[in-house]
C-alpha positions in Angstrom: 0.0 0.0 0.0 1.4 3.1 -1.1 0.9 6.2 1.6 -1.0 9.3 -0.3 1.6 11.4 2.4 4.0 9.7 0.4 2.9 10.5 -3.0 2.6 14.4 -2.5 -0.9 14.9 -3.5 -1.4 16.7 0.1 -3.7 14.5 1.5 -2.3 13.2 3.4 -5.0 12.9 5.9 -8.6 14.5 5.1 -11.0 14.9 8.2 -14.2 14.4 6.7 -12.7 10.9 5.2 -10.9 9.6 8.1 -11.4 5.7 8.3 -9.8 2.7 10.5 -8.8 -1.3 10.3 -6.0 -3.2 11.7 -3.6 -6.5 10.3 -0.2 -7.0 11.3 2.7 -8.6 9.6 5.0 -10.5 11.8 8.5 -10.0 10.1 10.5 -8.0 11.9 7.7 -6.0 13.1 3.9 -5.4 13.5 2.0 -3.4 11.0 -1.3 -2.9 11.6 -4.0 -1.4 9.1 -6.9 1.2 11.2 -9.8 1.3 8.9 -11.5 4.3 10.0 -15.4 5.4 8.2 -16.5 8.6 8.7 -19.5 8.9 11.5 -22.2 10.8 9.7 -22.8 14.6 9.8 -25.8 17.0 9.0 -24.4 18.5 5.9 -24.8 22.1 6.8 -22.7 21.1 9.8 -19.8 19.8 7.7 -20.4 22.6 5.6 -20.6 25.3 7.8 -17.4 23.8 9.8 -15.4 23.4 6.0 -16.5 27.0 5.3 -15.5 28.1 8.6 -11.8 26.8 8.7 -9.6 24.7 6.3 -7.6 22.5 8.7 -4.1 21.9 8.0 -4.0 18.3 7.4 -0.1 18.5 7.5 0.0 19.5 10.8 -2.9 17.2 11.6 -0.7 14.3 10.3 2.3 15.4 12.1 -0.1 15.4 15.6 -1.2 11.9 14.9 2.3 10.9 14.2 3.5 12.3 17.4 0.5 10.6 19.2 1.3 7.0 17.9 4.9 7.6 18.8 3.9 8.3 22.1 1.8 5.2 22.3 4.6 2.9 21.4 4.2 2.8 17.5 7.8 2.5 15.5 6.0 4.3 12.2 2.6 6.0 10.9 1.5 6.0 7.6 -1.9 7.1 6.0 -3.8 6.1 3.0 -6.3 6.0 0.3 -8.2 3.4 -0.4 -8.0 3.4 -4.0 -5.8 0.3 -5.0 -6.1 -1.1 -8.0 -2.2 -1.8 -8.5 -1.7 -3.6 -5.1 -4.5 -5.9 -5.6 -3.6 -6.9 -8.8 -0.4 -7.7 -7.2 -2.4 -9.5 -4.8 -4.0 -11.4 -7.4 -1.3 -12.2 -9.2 1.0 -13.1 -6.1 -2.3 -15.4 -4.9 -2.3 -16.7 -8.9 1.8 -17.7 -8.3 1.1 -19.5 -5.2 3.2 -17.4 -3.3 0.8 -17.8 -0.1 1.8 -21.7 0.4 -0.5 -23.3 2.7 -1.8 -20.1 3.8 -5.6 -21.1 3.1 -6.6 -18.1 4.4 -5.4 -15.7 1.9 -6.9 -16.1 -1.2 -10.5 -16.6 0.8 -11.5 -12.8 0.7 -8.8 -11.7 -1.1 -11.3 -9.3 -3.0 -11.6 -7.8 0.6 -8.0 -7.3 1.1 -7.6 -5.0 -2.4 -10.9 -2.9 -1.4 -11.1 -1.5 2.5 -14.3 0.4 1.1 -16.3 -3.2 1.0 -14.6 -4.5 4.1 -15.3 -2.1 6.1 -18.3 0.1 3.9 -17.8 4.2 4.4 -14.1 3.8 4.8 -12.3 6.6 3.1 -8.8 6.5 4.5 -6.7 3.8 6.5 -4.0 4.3 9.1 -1.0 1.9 9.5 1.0 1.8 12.5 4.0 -0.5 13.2 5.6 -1.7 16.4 8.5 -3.1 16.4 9.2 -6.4 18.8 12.6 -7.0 17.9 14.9 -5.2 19.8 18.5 -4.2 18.1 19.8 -6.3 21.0 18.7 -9.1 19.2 21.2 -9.2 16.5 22.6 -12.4 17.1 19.5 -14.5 16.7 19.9 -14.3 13.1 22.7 -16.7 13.6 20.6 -19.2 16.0 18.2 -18.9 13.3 20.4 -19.8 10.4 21.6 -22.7 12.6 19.8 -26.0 11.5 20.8 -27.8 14.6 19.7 -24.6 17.0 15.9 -23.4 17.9 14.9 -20.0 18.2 11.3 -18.6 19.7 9.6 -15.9 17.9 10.3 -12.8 19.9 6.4 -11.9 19.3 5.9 -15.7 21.0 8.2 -14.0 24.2 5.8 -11.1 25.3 2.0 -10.1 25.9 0.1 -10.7 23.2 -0.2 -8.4 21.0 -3.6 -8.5 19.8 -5.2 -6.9 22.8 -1.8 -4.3 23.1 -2.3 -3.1 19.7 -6.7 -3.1 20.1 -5.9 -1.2 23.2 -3.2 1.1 22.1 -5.7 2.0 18.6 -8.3 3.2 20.5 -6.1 5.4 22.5 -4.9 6.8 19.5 -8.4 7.3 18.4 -9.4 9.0 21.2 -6.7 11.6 20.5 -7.9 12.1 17.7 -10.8 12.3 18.2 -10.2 15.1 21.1 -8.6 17.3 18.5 -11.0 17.0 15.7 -14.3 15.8 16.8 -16.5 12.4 16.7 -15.7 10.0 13.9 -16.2 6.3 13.3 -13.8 3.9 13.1 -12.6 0.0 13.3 -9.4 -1.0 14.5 -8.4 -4.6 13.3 -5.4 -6.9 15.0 -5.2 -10.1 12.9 -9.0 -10.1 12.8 -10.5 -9.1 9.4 -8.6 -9.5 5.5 -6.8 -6.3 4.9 -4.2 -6.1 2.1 -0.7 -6.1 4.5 1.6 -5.4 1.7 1.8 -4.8 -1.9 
């Protein structure tokens, strides 16, 4: 998934089309996808508040980004939902059989390339990674290219992280949500099809 931050068409983060869902990818860290739909709004409301002041979604970003970092979260990134190119990739990874045994994948793999149908009103997704292996841990990559050794996962070594990362979303939506007003949103932890990486 490409950021829209990071493609420079400064939106970065639009408040009228914030949205929220969570995945993780356990590599070398956890990303997690927040899938956030916009709670509705009488339109002169949204109107009047539009007409009143532009926000700065820049700044608004850079808050958030703060926020998360303050909860925990290694990186922030925000997105469209527009993704034709990573689900074809999806597809054509899926087509491949790059997801080995991985039943699960190719399941709702329509979901994965469309947030907008997994989670209908969604208009932007926030990512956040934490990171669970510490730079300390350097020399496990020799245990782990050691056929006669065993290594644990370091996620397998801590709390779970399903409930830290649920827990740690909401706070961040609640931020959020104290700076710009009500919105809605669903915050997923290994418990819904989101695409995790083009």
């Amino acid at each position: 998934m490409r950021f829209a931050d990071a493609r420079g068409d400064g939106r970065a983060l639009d408040l009228a089309h914030l949205i929220g869902a969570v995945q993780c990818v356990l590599v070398l860290g956890l990303l997690h996808r927040w899938i956030m739909s916009p709670a509705p709004a009488a339109p002169q409301t949204l109107a009047a508040s539009t007409a009143a002041a532009v926000p700065d979604y820049a700044a608004l970003r850079a808050e958030i980004a703060g926020w998360a970092r303050e909860l925990g979260f290694a990186a922030l990134g925000v997105a469209g939902i527009d993704l034709p190119e990573d689900a074809a990739h999806l597809t054509d990874w899926l087509a491949q059989g790059q997801h080995g045994s991985m039943d699960y994948m190719p399941r709702h793999a329509a979901l994965r390339g469309n947030p907008a149908a997994l989670q209908p009103g969604t208009l932007r997704v926030i990512s956040v990674r934490m990171d669970y292996w510490p730079a300390q841990a350097a020399d496990a990559w020799q245990v782990l290219g050691d056929g006669e050794r065993a290594y644990i996962a370091r996620y397998a070594l801590g709390r779970d992280y399903h409930g830290l990362m649920r827990k740690r979303l909401q706070k961040l939506a609640e931020r959020i949500v104290a700076r710009i007003g009500p919105f809605g949103y669903r915050a997923f932890a290994d418990s819904a099809p989101v695409l995790e990486k083009a």
